[in-house]
DRENVOVEX-694244 format. One line per 2 residues: their letters; for each residue x, z, y of N, C-alpha, C. Coordinates in nm, 4 decimals. Last residue first. Example, Ala and Ser with C-alpha at 12.3 -4.5 7.8 and 13.67 -1.06 7.14 Angstrom:
BEGIN
SA) 1.2850 0.7080 -0.2250 1.3670 0.7140 -0.1060 1.2900 0.7870 0.0030  1.3190 0.7800 -0.5690 1.2300 0.7800 -0.4500 1.3200 0.7800 -0.3300;
END
This chain:
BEGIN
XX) 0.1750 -2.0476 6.9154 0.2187 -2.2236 6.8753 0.1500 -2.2388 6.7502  0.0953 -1.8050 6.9715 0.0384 -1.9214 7.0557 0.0448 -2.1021 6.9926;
XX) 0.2627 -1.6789 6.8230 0.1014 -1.6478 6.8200 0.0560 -1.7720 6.8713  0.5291 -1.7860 6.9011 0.4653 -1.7972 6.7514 0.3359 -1.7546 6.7381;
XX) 0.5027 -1.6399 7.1868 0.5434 -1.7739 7.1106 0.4958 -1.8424 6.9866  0.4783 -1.3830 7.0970 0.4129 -1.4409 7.1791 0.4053 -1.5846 7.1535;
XX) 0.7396 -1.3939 6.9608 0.6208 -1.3635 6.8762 0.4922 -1.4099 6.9379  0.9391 -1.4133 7.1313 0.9228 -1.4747 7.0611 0.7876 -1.4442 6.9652;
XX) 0.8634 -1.1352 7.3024 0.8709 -1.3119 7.3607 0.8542 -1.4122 7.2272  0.9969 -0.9586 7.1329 0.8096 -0.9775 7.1510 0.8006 -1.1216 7.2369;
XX) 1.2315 -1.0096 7.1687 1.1698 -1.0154 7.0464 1.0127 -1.0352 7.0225  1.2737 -0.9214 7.4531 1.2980 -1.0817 7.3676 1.2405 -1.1216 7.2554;
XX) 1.2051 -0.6445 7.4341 1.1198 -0.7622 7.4989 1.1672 -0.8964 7.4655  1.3991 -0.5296 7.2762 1.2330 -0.5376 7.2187 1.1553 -0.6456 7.2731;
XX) 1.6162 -0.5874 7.3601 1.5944 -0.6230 7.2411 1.4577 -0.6295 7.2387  1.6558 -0.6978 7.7819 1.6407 -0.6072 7.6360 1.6093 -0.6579 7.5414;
XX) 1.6177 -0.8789 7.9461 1.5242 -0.7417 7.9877 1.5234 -0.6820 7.8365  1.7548 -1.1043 7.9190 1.8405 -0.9936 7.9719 1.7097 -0.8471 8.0520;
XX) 1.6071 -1.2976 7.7762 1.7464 -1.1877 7.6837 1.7782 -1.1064 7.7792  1.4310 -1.4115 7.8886 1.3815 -1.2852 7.8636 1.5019 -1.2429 7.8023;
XX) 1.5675 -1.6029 7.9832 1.5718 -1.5178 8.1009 1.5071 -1.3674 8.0774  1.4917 -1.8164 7.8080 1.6691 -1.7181 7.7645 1.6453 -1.6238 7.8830;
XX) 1.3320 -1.9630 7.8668 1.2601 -1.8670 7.8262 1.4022 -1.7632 7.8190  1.4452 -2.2446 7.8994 1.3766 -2.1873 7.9922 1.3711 -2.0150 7.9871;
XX) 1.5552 -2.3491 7.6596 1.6513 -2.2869 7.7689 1.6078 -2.2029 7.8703  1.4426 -2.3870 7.3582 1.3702 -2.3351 7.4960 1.4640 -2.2988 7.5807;
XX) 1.6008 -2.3759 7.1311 1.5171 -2.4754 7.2034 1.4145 -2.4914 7.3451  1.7351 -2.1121 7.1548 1.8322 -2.2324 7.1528 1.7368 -2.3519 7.1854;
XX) 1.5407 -1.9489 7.1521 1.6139 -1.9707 7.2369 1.6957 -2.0649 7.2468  1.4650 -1.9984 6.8517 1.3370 -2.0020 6.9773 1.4202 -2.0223 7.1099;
XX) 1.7234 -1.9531 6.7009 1.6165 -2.0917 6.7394 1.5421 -2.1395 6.8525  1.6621 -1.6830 6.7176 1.7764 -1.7615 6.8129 1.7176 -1.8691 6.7970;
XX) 1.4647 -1.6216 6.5518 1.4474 -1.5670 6.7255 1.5534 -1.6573 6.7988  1.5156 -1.7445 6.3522 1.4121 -1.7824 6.3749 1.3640 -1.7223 6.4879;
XX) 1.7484 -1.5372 6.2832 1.7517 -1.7270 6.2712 1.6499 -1.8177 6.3672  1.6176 -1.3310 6.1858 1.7252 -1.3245 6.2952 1.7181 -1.5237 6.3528;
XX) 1.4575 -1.3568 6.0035 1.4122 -1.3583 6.1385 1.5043 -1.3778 6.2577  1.6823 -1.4374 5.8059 1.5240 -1.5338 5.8122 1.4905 -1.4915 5.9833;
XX) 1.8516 -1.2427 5.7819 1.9055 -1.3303 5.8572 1.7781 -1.4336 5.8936  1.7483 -0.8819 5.9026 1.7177 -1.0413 5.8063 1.7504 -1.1155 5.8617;
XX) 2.0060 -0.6623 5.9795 1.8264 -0.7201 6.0007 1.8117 -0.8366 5.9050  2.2628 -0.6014 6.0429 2.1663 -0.5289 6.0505 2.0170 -0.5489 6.0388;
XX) 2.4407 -0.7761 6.0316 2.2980 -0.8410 6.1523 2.2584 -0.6627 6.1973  2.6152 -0.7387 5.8303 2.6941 -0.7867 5.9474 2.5626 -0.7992 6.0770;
XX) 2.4229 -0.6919 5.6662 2.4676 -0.5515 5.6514 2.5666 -0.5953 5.8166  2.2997 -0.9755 5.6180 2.2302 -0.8914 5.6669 2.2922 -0.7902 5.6723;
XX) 2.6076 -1.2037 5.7085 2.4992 -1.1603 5.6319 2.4197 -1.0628 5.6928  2.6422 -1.5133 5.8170 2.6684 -1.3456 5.8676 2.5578 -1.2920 5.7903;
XX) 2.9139 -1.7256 5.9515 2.7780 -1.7109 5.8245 2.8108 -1.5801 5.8251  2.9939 -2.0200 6.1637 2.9718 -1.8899 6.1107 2.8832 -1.8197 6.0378;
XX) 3.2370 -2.3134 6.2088 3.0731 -2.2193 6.1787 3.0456 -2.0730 6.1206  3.4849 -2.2846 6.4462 3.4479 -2.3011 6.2950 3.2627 -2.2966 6.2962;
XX) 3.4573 -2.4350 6.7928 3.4839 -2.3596 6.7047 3.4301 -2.3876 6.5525  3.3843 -2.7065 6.9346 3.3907 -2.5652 6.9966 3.4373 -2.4493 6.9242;
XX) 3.3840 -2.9738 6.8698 3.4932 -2.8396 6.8582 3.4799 -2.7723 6.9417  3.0729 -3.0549 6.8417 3.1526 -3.0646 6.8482 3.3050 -2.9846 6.8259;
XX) 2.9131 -2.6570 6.8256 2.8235 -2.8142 6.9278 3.0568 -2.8822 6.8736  2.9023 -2.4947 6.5234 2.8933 -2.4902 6.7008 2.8858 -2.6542 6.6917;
XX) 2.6456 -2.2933 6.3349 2.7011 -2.4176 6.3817 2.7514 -2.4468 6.4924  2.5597 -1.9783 6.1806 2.5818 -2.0689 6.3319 2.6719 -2.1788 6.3381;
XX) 2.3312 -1.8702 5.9395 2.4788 -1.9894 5.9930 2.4472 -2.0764 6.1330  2.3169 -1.5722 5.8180 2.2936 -1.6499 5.9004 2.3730 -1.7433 5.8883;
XX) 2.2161 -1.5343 5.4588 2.3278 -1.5102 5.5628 2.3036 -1.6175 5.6794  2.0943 -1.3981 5.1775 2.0392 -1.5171 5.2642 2.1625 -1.4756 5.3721;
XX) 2.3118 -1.4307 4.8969 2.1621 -1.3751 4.9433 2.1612 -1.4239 5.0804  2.5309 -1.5146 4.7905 2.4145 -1.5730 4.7334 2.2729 -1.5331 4.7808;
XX) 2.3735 -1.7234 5.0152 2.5354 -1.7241 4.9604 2.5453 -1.5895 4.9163  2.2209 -1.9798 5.1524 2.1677 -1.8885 5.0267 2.3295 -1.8545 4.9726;
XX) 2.1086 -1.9979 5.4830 2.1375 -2.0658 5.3661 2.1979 -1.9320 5.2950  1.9929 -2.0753 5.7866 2.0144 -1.9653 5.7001 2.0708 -2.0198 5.5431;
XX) 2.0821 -2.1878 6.1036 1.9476 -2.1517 5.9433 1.9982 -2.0625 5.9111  2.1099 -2.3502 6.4353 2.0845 -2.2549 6.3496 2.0245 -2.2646 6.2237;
XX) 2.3703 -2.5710 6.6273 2.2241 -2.5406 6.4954 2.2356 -2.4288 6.4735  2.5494 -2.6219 6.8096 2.4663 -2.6831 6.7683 2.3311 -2.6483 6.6879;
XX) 2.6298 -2.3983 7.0948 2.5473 -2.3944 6.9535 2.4716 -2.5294 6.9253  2.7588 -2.4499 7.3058 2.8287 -2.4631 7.2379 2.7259 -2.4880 7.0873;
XX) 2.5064 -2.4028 7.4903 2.5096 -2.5453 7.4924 2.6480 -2.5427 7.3711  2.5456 -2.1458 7.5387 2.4328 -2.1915 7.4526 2.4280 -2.3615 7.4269;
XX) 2.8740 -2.0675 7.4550 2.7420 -2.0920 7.5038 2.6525 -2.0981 7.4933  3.0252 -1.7911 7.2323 2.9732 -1.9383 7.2909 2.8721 -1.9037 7.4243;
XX) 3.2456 -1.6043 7.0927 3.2097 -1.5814 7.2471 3.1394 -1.7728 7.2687  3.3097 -1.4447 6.7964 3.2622 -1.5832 6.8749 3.2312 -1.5596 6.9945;
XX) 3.4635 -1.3851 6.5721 3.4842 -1.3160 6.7018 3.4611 -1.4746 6.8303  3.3359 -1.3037 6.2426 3.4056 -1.3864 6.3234 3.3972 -1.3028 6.4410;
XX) 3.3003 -1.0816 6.0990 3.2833 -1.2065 5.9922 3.3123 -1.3045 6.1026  3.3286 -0.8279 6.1949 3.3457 -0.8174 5.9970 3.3277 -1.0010 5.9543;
XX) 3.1192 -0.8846 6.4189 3.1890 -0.7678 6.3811 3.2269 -0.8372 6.2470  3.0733 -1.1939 6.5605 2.9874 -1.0759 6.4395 3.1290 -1.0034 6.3946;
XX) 2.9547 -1.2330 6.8905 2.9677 -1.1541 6.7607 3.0808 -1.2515 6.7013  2.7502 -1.4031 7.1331 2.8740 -1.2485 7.1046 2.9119 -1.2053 6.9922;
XX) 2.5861 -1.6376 7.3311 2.6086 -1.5496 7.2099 2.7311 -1.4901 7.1931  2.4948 -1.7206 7.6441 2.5029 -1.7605 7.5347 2.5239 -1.6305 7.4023;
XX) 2.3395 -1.6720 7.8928 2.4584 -1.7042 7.9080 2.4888 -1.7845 7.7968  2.1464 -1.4681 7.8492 2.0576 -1.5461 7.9057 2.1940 -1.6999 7.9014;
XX) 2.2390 -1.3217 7.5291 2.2364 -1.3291 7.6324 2.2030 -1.4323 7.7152  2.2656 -1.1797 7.2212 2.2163 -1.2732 7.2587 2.1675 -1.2603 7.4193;
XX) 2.4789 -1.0296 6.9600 2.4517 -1.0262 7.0902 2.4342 -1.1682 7.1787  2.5145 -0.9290 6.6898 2.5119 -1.0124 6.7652 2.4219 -1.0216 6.8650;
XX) 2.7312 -0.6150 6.5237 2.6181 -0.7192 6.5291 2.6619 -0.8471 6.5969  3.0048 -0.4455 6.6787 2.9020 -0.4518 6.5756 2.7472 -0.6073 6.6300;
XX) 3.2706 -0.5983 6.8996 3.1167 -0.5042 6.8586 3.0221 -0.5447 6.7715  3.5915 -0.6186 6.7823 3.4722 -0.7008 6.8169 3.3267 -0.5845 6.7941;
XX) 3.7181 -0.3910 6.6823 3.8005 -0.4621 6.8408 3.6428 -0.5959 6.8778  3.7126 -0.2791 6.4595 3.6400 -0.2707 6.5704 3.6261 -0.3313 6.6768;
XX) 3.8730 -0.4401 6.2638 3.7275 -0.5362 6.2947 3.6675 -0.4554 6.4026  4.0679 -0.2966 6.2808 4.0881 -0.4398 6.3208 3.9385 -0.4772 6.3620;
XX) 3.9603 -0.0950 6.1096 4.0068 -0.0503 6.2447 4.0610 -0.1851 6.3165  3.9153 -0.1758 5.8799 3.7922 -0.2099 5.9238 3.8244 -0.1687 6.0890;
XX) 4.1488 -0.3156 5.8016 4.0919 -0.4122 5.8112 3.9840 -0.3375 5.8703  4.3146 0.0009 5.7147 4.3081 -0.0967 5.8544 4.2343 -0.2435 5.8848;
XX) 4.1050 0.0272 5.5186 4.0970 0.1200 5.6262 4.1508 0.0380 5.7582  4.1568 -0.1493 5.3040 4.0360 -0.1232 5.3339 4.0088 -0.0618 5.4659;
XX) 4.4473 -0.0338 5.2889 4.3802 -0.2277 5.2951 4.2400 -0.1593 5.4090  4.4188 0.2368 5.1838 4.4869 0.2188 5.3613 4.4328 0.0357 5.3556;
XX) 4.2783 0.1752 4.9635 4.2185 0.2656 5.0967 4.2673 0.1915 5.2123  4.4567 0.0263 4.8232 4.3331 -0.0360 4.8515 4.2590 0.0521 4.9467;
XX) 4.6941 0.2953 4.8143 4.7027 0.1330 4.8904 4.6153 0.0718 4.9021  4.5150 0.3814 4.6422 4.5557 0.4296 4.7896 4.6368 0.3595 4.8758;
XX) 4.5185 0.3028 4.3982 4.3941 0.2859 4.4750 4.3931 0.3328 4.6051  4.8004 0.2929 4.3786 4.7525 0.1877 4.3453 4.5916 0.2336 4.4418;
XX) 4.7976 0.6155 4.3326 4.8853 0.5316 4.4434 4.8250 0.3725 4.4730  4.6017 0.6409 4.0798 4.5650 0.6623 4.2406 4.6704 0.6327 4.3277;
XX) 4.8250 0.5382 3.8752 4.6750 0.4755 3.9182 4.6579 0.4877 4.0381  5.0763 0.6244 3.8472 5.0847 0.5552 3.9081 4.9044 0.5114 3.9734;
XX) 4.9765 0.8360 3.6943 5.0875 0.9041 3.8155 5.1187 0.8058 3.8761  4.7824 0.7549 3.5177 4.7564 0.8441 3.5828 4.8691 0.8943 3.6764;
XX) 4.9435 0.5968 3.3796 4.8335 0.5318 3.4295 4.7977 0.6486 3.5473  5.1519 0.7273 3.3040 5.1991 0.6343 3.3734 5.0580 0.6127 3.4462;
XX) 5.1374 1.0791 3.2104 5.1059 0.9239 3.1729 5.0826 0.8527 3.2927  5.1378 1.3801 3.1069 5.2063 1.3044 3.0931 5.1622 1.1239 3.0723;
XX) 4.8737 1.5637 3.3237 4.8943 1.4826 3.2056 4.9588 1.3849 3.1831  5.0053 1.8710 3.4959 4.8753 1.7147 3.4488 4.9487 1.6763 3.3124;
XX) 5.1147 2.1382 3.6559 5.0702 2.0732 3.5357 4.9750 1.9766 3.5014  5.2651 2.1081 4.0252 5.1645 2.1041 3.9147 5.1654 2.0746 3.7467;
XX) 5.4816 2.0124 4.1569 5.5175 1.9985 4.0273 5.3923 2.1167 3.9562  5.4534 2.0078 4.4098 5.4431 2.1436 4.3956 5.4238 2.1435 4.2882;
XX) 5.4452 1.7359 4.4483 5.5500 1.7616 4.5374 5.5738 1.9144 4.4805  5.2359 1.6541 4.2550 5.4273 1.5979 4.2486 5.5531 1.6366 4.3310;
XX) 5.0461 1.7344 4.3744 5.0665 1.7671 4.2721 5.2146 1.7562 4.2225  5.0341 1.5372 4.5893 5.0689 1.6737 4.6020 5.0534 1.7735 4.4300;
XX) 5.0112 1.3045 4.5031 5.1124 1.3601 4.6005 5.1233 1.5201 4.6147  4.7361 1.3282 4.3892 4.8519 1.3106 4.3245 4.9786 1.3286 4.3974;
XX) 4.5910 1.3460 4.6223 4.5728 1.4298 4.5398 4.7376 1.4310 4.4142  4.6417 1.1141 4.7543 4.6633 1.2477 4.8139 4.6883 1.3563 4.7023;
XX) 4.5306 0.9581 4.5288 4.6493 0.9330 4.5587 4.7009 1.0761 4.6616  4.2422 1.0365 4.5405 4.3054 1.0800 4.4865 4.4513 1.0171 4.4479;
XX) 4.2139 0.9576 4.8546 4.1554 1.0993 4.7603 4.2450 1.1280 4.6612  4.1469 0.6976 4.9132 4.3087 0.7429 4.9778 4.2756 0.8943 4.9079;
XX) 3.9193 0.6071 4.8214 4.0045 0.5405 4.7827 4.1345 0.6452 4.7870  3.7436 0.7781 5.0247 3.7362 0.7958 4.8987 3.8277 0.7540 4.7746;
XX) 3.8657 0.6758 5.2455 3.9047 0.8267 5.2148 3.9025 0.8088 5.1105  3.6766 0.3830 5.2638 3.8279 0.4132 5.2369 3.9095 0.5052 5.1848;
XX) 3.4270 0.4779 5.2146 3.4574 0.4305 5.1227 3.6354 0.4548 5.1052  3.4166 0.6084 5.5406 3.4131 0.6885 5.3924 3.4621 0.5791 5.2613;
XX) 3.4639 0.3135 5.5918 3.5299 0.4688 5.6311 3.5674 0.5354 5.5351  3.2425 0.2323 5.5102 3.3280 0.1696 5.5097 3.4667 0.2445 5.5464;
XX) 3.0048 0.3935 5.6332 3.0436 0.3647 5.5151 3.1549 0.3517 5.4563  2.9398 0.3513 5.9013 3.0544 0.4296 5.9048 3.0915 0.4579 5.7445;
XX) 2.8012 0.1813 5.9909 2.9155 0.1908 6.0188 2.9873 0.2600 5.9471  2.5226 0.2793 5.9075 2.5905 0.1937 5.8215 2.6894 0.1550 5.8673;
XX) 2.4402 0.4996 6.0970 2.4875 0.5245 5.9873 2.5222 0.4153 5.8802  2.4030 0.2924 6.3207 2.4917 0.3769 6.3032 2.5483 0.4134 6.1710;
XX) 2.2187 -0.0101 6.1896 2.2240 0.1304 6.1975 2.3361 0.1606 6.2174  2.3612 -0.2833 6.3124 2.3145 -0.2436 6.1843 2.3175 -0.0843 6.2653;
XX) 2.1757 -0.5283 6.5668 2.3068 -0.4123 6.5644 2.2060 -0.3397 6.4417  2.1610 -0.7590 6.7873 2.0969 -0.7060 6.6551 2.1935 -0.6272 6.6131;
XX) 2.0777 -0.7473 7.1032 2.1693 -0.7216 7.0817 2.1205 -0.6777 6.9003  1.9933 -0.8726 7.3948 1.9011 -0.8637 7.2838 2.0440 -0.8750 7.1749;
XX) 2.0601 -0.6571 7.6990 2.0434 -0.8310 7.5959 1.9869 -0.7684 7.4762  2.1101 -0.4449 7.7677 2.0482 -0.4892 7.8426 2.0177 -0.6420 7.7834;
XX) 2.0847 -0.1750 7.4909 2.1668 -0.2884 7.5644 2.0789 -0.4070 7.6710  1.9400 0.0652 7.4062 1.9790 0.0321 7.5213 2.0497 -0.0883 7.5794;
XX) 1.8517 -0.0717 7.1441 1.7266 -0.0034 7.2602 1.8140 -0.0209 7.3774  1.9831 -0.3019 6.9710 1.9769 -0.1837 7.0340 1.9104 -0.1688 7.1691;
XX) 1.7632 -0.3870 6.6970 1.8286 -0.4236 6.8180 1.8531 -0.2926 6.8353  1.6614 -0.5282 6.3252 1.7137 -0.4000 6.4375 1.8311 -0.4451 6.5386;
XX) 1.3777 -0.6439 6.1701 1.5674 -0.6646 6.2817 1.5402 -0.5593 6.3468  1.3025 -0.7462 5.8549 1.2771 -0.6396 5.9439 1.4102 -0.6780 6.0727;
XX) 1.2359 -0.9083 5.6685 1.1330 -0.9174 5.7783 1.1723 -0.7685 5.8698  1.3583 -0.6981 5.4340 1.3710 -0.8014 5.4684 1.1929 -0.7528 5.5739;
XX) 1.6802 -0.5194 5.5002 1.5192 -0.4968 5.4663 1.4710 -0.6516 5.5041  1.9576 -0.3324 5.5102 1.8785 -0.4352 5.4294 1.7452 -0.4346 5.4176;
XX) 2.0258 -0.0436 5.4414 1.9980 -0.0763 5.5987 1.9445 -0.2631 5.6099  2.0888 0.0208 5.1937 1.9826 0.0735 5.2632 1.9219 0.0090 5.4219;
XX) 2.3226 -0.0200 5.1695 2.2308 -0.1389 5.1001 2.1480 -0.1074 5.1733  2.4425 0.1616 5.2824 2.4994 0.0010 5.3509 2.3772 -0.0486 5.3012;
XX) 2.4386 0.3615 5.1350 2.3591 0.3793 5.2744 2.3828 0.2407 5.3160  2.5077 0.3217 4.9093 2.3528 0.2980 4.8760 2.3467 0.3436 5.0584;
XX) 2.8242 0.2952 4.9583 2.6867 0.1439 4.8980 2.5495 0.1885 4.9227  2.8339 0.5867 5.0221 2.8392 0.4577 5.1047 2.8350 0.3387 5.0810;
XX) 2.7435 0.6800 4.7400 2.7020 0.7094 4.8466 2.7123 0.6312 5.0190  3.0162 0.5576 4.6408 2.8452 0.5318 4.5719 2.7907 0.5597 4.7035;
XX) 3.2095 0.6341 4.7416 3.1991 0.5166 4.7416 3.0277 0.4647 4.7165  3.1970 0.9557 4.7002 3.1935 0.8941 4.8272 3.1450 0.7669 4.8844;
XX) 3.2278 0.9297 4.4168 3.1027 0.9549 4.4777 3.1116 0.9242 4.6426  3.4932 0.8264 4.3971 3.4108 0.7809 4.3246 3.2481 0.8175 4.4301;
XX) 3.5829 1.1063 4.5026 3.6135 0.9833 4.5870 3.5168 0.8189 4.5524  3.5173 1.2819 4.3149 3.4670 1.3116 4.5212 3.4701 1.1714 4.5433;
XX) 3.6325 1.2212 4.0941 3.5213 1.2222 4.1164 3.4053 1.2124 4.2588  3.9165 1.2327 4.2292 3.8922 1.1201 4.2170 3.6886 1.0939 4.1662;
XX) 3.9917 1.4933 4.2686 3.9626 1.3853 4.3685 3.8954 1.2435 4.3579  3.9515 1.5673 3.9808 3.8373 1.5997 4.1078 3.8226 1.5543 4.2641;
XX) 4.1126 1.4410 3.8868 4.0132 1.4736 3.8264 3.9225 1.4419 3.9448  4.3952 1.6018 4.0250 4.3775 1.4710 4.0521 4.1930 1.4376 3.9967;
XX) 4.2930 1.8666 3.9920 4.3207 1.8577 4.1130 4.2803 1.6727 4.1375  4.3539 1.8502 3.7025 4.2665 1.8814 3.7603 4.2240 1.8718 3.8802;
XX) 4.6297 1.8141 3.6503 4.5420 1.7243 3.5967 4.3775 1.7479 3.6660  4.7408 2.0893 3.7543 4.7489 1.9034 3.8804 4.6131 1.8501 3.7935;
XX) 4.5760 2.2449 3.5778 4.5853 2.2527 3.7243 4.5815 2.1216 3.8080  4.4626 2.2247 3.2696 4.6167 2.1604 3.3501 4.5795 2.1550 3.5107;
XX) 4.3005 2.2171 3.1436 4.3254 2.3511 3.1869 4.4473 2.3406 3.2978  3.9754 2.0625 3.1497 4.0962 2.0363 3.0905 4.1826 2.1959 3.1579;
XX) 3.6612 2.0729 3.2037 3.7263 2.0368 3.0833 3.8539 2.0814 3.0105  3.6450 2.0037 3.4798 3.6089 2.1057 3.4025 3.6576 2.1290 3.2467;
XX) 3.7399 1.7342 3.4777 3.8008 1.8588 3.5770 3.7787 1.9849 3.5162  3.5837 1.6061 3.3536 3.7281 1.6082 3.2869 3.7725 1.6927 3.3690;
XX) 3.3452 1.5825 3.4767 3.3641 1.6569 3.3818 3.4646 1.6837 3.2691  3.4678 1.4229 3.6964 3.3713 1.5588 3.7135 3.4105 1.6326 3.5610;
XX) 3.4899 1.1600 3.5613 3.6125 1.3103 3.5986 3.5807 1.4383 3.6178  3.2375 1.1143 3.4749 3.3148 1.1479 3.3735 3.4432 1.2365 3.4558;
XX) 3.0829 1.1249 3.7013 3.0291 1.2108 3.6318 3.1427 1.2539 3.5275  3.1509 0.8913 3.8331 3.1902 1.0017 3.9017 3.2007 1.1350 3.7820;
XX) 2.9167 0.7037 3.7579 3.0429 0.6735 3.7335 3.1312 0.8053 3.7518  2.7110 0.7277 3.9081 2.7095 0.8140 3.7731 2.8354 0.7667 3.6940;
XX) 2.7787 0.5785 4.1106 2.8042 0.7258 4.1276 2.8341 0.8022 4.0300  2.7513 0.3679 4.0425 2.9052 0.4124 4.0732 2.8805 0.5468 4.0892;
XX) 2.4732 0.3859 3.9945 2.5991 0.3434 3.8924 2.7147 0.3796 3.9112  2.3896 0.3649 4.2562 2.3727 0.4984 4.1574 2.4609 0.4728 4.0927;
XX) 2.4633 0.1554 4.3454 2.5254 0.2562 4.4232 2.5408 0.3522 4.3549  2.3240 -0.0432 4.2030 2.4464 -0.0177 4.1642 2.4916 0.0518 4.2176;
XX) 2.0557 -0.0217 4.2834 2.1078 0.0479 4.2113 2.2341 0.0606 4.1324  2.0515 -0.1860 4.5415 2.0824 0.0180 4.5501 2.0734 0.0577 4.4338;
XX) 2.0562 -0.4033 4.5639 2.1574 -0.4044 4.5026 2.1447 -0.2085 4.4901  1.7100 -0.6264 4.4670 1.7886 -0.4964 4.5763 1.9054 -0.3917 4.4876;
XX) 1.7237 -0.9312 4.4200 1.7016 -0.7820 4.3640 1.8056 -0.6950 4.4520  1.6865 -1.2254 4.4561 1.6421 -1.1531 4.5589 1.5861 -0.9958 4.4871;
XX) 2.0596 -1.3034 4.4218 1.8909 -1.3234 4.3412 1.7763 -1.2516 4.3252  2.0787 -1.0484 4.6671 2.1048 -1.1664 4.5816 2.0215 -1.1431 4.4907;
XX) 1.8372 -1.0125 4.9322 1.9431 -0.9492 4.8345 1.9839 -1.0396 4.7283  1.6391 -1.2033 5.0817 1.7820 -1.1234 5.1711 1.8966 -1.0013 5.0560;
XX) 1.6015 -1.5085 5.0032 1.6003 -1.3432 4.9916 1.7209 -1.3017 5.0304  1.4620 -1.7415 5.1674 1.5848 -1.7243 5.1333 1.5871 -1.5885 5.1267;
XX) 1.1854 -1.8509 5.2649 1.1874 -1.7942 5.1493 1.3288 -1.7686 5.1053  1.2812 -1.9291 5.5628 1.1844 -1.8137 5.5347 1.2191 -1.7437 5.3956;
XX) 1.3619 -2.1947 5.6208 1.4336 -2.0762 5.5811 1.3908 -1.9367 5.4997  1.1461 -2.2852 5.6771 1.1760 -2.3550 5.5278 1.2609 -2.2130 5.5157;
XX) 0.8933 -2.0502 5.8468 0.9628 -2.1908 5.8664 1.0545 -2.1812 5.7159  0.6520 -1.9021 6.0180 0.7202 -1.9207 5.9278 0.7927 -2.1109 5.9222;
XX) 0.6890 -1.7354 6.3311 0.6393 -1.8599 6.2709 0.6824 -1.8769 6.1776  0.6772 -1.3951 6.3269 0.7237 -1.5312 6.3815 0.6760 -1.6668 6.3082;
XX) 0.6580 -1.0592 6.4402 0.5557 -1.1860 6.3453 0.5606 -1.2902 6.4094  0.8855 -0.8223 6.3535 0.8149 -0.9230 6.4278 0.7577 -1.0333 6.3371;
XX) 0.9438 -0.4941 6.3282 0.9337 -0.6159 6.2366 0.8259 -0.7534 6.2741  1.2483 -0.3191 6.4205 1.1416 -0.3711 6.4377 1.0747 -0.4899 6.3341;
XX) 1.3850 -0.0363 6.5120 1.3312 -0.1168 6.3877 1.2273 -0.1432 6.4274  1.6869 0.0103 6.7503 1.5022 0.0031 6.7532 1.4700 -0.1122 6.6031;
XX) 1.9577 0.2502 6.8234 1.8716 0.1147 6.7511 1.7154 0.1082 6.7319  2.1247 0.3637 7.0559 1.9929 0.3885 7.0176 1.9557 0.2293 6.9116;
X) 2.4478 0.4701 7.0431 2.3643 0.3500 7.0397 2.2310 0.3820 6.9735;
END
């Protein structure tokens, strides 16, 4: 999947000022934090002389750092005024970077690390360190892997982002599995939970409402909001969703130059 960053110039509207990071501070430095979290097994690996104790140590520093490293690429893909489509889909399709798929992955391993690690120390009766916390801990965080791991092999079954067609709408990977119309959508905004997240309203019972943050868009929920709008009030114009992301997107800007 080719993704295209783009940053369109739309009409401002009330939604607008809703920051796209909570209490609008960019979360990438808690990625570091967890990382420099890592630092203490790291240096209990080195430290200690006990083989297993070591083995477990150092999975669990890898695994620690794995986690950091897949926060600060998830946060990374957060920008505000910015949406990313994919280049090739024949609709206007907002889809997060590749490389922010696959975080969530890695985060899991990083979890399932050092429970591996402890399994095998127990099977080839290694030397560690006599204590419950440590021969039960990483089992405990390797059950929150395998959680973590089959919830995100569930959420493939729906395609990343949301997908806007001359027909109606498609999504959101990780936060519902909506197939509407365009006549199902009552409303679009955005509202503040705590950082800005789309909300789709449907028409009567057509379904729940849905709220999708920016790492579920790949883009700002402000612009994202404020391109479906344009389509949801214009039925006419939905004929540009099926010549692609870029050209829908520049439709709407056209739009907003003119209005």
């Amino acid at each position: 999947m080719a993704v295209q960053r783009l940053s369109p110039r739309l009409a401002p509207s009330a939604d607008a000022a809703i920051p796209v990071f909570p209490n609008g501070r960019n979360p990438r430095p808690l990625a570091w934090l967890v990382i420099a979290v890592a630092l203490l097994p790291a240096f209990l690996t080195l430290a200690d002389d006990r083989l297993g104790f070591r083995l477990v140590m150092a999975a669990l520093a890898l695994g620690i750092a794995l986690i950091g490293v897949g926060l600060f690429v998830m946060f990374g893909s957060i920008e505000r005024h910015v949406v990313r489509v994919d280049a090739a889909a024949p609709a206007l399709r907002f889809a997060p970077p590749a490389a922010a798929t696959v975080p969530p992955v890695g985060i899991a391993l990083g979890l399932l690390l050092p429970a591996i690690a402890q399994a095998v120390v127990e099977v080839t009766g290694l030397p560690t360190m006599p204590s419950i916390l440590l021969s039960r801990g990483p089992y405990a965080l390797g059950l929150l892997g395998l959680i973590v791991l089959g919830v995100r092999l569930w959420q493939l079954r729906v395609p990343a982002g949301l997908t806007l067609t001359p027909a109606g709408l498609r999504g959101v990977r990780g936060r519902a599995d909506i197939d509407w119309r365009w006549e199902d959508l009552a409303s679009v905004s955005v509202v503040a939970a705590p950082a800005a997240k789309l909300a789709l309203v449907p028409r009567g019972g057509a379904g729940r409402p849905v709220q999708a943050p920016a790492l579920a868009l790949g883009s700002d929920p402000n612009a994202v909001a404020a391109i479906i709008r344009h389509y949801l009030e214009n039925p006419r114009e939905r004929a540009a969703l099926s010549e692609g992301g870029g050209a829908a997107v520049r439709r709407v800007e056209d739009s907003a130059e003119r209005g």
